[in-house]
N, C-alpha and C positions, 0 to 999 in steps of 0.2 A: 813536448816538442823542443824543450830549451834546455840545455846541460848548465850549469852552476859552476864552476871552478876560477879558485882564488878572487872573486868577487866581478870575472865577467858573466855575461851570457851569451851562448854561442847559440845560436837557431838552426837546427838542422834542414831547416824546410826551406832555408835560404840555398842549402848544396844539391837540392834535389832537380836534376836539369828540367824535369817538369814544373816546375814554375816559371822557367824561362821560355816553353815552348809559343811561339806567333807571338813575343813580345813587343818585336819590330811592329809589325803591324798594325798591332792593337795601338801602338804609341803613334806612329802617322793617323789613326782614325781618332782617337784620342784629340790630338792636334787641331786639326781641322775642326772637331767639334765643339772644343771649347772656345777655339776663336768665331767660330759663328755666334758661340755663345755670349762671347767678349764684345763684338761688333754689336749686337740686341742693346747689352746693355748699356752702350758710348751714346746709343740715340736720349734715350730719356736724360743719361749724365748732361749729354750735348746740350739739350733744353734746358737744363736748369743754367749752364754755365752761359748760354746767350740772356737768359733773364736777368742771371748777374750780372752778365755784362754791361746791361739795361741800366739796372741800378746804379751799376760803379761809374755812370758815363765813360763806359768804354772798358775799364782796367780790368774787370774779370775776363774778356775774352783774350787777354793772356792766358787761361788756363786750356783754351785750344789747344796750344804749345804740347802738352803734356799729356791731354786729354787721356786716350787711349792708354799710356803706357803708365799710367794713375790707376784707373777702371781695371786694366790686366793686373796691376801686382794686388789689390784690391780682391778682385777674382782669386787668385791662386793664394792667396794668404788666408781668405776664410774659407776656401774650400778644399785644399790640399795641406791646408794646414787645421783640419781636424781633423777627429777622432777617425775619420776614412782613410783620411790617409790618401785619399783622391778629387780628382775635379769633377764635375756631373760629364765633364766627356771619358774623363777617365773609369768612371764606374757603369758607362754605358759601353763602354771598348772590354772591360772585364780586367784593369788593371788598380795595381796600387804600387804608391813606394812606400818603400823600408830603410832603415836607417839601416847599415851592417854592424853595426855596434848597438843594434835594439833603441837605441835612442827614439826620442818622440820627433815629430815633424809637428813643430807649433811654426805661426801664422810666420815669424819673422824668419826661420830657416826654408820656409815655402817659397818665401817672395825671395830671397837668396838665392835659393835653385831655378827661378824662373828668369831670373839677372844676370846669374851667370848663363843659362841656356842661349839667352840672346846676346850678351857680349861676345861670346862662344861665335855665334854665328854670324857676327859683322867683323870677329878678326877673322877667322877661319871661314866663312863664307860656307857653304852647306859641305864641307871637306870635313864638317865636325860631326859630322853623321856615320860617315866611315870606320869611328870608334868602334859602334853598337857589330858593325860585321867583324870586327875584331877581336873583340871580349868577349868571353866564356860568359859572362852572364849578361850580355850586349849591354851594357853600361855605355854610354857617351862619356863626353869629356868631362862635362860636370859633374855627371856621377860618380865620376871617376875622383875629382877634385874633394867632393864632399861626402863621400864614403855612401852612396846610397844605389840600391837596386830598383826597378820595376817590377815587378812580379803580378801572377795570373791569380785574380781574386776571388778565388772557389772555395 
C-alpha cells in the first residue's frame, strides 16, 4: 500500500477519494459523541476536585477554572493519540486520522490537534468548518496546519 522513494513514504490509500467518502459527517457524529463522552467524564473529575477542594480549604476548587478543557485534552491525548489513531466517538462514527507524512499521532501531537481545533473556532467562530467543504480531502484548518487527514476506517 506504501511506495519507498529516497527515504519518504507515500500512502496511496491516502488518494483514493474513497476514503474520504461521508467524512463530514462521520466527523460532526464523531464530535457530539465524544463530548458526551468528555461531559461523563468531568462528573467524577468534578468530585474528586471539590474533595480537593475540601482538603485545600478551598484552593483546589481553582481547578473548576480548567476543569473540562483538562479532562478534554486528557481524553484526546490517550485516545487519539494511540495506536487507533481515534477517539471512542471516533471509531464509533468509522473514522481515523493520519498523518500525510505517515508519521505517528502520539498523545502530545493529539492534544495539539484538539488546541488548535478550538483556537480555530473562537478566532474563526464555526467559519472554520467551511474548510472541510472546500478541500479535496475535507481537511479543516488545522488539518490543513498540521499535515493530517480523516479518513473511513475499514
Amino acid at each position: 500500500m506504501s511506495d519507498q522513494a529516497a527515504g519518504f513514504v507515500f500512502d496511496t490509500r491516502l488518494d483514493e477519494p474513497r476514503a474520504y467518502r461521508g467524512v463530514r459527517r462521520r466527523r460532526i457524529v464523531s464530535f457530539l459523541l465524544d463530548y458526551f463522552f468528555i461531559a461523563l467524564l468531568t462528573i467524577p473529575a468534578s468530585i474528586i476536585v471539590f474533595l480537593l477542594g475540601i482538603l485545600t480549604l478551598g484552593l483546589g476548587w481553582m481547578l473548576f477554572a480548567v476543569l473540562v478543557p483538562l479532562v478534554a485534552a486528557i481524553y484526546v491525548g490517550f485516545t487519539m493519540g494511540s495506536r487507533g489513531h481515534a477517539t471512542p466517538g471516533m471509531r464509533l462514527a468509522g473514522i481515523k486520522i493520519e498523518r500525510l507524512d505517515g508519521g505517528p499521532i502520539d498523545p502530545l501531537f493529539a492534544i495539539l490537534h484538539g488546541v488548535l481545533f478550538w483556537a480555530g473556532n473562537v478566532i474563526l467562530t464555526p467559519a472554520i468548518l467551511l474548510f472541510g467543504l472546500l478541500t479535496a480531502r475535507k481537511q479543516l484548518a488545522h488539518d490543513l496546519l498540521l499535515g493530517t487527514v480523516m479518513i473511513r476506517d475499514e
